[in-house]
C-alpha positions in Angstrom: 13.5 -31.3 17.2 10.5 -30.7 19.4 7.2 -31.1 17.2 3.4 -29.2 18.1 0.4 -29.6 15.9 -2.0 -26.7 15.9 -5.3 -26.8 14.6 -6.8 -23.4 13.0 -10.3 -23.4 11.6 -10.2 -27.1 11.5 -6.8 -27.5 9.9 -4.2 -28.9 11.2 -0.5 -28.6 10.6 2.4 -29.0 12.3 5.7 -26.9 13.0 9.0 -28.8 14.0 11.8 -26.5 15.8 14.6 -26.7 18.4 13.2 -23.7 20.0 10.2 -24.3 22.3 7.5 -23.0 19.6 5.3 -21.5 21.5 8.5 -19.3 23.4 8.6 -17.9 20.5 4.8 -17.8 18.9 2.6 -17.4 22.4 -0.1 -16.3 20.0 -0.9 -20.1 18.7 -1.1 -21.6 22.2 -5.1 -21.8 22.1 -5.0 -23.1 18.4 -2.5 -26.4 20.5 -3.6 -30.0 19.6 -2.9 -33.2 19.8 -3.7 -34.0 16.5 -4.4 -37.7 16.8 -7.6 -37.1 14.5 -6.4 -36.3 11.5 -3.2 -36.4 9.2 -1.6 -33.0 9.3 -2.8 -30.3 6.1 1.0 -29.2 5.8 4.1 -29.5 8.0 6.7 -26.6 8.7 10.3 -27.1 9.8 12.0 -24.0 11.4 15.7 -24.3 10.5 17.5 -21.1 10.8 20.9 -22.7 9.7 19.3 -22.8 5.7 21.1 -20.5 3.5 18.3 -19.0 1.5 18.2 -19.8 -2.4 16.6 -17.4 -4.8 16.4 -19.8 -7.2 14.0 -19.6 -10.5 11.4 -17.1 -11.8 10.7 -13.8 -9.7 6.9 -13.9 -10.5 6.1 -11.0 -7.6 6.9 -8.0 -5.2 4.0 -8.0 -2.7 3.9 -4.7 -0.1 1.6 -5.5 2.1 0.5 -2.3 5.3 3.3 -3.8 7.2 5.1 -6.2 5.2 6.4 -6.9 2.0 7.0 -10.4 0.5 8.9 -11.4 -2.7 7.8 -14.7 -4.6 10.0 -17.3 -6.4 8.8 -20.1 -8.5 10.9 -23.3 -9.7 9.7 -25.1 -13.0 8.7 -27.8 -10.5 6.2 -25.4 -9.0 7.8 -25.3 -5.7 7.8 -21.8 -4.3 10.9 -19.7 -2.5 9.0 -16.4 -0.8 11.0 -14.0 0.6 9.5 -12.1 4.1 9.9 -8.8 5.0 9.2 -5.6 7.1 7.4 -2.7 5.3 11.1 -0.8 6.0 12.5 -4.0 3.5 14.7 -5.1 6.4 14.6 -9.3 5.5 13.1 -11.4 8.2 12.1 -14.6 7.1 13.0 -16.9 3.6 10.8 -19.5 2.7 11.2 -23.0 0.9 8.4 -25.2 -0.2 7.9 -28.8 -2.1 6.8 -29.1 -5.4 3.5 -29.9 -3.5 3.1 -27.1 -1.3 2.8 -29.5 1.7 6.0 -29.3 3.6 7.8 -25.9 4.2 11.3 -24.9 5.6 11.2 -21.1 7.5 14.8 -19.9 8.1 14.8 -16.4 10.1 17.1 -13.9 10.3 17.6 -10.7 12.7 16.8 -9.7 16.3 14.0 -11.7 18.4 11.6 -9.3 17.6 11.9 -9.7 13.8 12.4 -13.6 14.2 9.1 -13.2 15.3 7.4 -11.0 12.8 9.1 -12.8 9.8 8.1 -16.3 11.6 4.5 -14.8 12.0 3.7 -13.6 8.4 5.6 -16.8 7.0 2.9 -19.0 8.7 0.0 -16.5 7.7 1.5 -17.1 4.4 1.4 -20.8 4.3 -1.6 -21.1 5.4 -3.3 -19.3 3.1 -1.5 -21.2 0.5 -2.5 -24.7 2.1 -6.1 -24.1 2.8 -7.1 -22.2 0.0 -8.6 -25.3 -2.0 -10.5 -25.7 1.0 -13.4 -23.3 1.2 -11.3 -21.2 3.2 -10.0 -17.6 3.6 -7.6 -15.7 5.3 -9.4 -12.3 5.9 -8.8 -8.5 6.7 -11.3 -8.4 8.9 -12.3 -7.2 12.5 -14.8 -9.4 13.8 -17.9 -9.4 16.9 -19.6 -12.0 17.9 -23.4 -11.6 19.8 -25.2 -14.3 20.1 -23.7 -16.9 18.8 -23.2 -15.3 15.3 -20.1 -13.6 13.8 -20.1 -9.8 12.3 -18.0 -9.0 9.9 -16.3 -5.1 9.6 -14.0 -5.1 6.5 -12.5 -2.2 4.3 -8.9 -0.8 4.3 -6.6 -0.1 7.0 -7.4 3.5 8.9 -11.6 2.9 7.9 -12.6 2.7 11.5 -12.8 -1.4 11.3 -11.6 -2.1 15.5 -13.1 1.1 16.2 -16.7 0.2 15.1 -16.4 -3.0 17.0 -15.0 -1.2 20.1 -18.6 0.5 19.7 -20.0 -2.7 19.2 -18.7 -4.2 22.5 -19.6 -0.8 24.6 -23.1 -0.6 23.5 -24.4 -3.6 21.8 -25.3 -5.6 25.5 -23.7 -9.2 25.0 -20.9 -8.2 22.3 -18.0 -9.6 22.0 -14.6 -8.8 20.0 -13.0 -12.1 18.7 -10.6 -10.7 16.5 -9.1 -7.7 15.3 -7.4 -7.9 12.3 -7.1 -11.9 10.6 -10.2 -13.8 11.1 -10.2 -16.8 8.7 -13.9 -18.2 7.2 -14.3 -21.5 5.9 -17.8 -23.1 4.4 -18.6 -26.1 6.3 -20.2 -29.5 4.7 -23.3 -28.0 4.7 -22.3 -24.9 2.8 -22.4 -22.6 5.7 -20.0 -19.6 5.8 -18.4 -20.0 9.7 -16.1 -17.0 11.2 -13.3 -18.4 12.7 -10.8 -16.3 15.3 -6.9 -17.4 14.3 -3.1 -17.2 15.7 -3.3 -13.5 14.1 -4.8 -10.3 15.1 -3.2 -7.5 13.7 -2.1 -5.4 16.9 -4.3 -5.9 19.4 -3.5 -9.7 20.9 -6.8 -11.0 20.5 -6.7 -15.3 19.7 -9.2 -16.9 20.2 -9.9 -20.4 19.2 -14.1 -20.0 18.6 -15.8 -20.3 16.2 -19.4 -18.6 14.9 -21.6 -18.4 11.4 -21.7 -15.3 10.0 -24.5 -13.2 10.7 -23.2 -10.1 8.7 -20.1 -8.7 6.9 -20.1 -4.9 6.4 -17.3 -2.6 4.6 -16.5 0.4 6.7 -16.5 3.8 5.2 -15.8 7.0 7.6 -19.1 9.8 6.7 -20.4 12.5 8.2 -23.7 10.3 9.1 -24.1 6.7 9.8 -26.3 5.0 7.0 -25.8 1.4 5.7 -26.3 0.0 2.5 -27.0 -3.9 0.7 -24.2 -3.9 -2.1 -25.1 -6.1 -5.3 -23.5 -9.0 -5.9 -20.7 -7.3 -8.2 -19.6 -4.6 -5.9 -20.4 -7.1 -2.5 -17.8 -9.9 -4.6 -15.6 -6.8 -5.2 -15.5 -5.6 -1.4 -14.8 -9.5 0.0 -11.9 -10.4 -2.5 -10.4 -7.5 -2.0 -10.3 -8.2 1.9 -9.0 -11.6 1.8 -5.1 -13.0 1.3 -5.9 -13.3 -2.7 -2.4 -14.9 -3.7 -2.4 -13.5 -7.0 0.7 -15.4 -8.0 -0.8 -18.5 -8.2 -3.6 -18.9 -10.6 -4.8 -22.3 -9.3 -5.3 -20.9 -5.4 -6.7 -17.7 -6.8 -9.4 -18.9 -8.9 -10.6 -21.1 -5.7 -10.1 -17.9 -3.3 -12.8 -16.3 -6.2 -15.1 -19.3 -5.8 -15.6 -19.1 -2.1 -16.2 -15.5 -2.3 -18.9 -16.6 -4.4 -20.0 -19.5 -2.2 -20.0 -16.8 0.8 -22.4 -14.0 -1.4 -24.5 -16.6 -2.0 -25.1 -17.0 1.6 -24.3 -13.7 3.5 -25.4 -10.3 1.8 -22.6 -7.6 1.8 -23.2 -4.2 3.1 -21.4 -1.2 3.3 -21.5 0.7 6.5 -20.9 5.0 6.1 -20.6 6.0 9.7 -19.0 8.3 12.5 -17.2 6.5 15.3 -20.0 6.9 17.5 -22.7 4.3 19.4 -25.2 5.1 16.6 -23.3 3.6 14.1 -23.1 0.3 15.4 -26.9 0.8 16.7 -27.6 1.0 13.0 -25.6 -2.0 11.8 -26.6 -4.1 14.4 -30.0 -3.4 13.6 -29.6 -4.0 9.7 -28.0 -7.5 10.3 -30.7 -8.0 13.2 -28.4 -8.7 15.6 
């Protein structure tokens, strides 16, 4: 089996496959590593000869915009999760240790959904892995100016990429870093740092920078563009419902809840009512002082 270690937001893991993984993944090449640092977080094995197993409790049907994800868990704790397409064609199957530390992926269908299921099943793991680690998987589009990350949350059709398309045409030194999965994690010094990841959403933007957060605003389409400081109940509200919450595992979502607080008590939340025009992200850019 051919082996790559990938490091994303400062954790590393490892995938193991016959395949040449990045033939099949293209996305992770800038998150490459050797490594040689550190001892990997978690370790995936790609083995599409595995028969899937639905054994013990079904504790969750997940849909998800584009996919849907059905969750398994043995009295030992270990976890079977079932991956697929919003149009419940199965595309990936999923078998953890009792640990959550090493991971079999078997895939199933044409290249194309190989891919997808592949895709989600890492999103997936990752979340899982890093959660106890001051980190989060967001839904998120994400500019950076300056050397700062802004942050442009809310539900899918809000105006998230579109805001930061406005961003990088009329906000001089703007630059999109990712459109869709940006990942935050509170360094040593209890900083809350933007990181771009392997995933994007639709546009194919990875890049492997990272930036502190200089603002994170919900977007809300209105007839004018206005922004406003949420308190800390509706700002805690707006972030954990943007992140990869894994509800069906109490542990990793009671730690998920205390980074969103860690984060608020860094980085005000704001909600953002605008048009899709360049006043809008005149006026954000000037809240967050960008």
């Amino acid at each position: 089996m051919n082996k790559s270690t990938f490091a994303v937001a400062g954790h590393h893991f490892s995938i193991e496959t016959d395949d040449d993984i990045l033939s099949l993944l293209p996305n992770f090449e800038p998150f490459v590593t050797d490594g040689a640092t550190e001892a990997p977080l978690f370790t995936v094995t790609i083995d599409n000869s595995l028969i899937p197993s639905w054994r013990g409790t079904k504790i969750g049907h997940f849909p998800c915009p584009s996919t849907i994800f059905d969750v398994y868990r043995q009295d030992s704790g270990a976890y079977r999760i079932l991956v697929s397409s919003d149009d419940e064609i199965p595309c990936a199957f999923i078998v953890s240790d009792d640990e959550h530390k090493q991971f079999t992926i078997t895939t199933r269908g044409n290249r194309t959904q190989r891919t997808f299921g592949l895709n989600n099943s890492l999103m997936v793991i990752y979340t899982l892995c890093t959660a106890l680690h001051n980190t989060l998987l967001m839904h998120s589009a994400v500019v950076e100016k300056a050397g700062r990350g802004y942050m442009f949350v809310g539900v899918s059709g809000q105006g998230k990429s579109t805001h930061c398309n406005m961003w990088v045409e009329h906000i001089e030194g703007s630059t999109l870093i990712n459109d869709d999965n940006p990942v935050i994690r509170i360094d040593k010094e209890g900083t809350p740092i933007v990181y771009g990841s392997p995933w994007s959403g639709k546009r194919p933007i990875y890049k492997n920078v990272h930036y502190p957060i200089g603002g994170i605003a919900a977007i809300e389409q209105d007839k004018e563009n206005r922004i406003r400081k949420e308190h800390v109940p509706i700002a805690f509200g707006i972030l954990l419902s943007s992140c990869s919450t894994l509800k069906f595992d109490k542990k990793i979502h009671m730690a998920i809840c205390g980074t969103v607080t860690s984060i608020l008590e860094k980085i005000p939340v704001h909600t953002l009512f605008c048009r899709p025009d360049k006043e809008a992200a005149e006026v954000s850019s000037k809240a967050f002082g960008a």
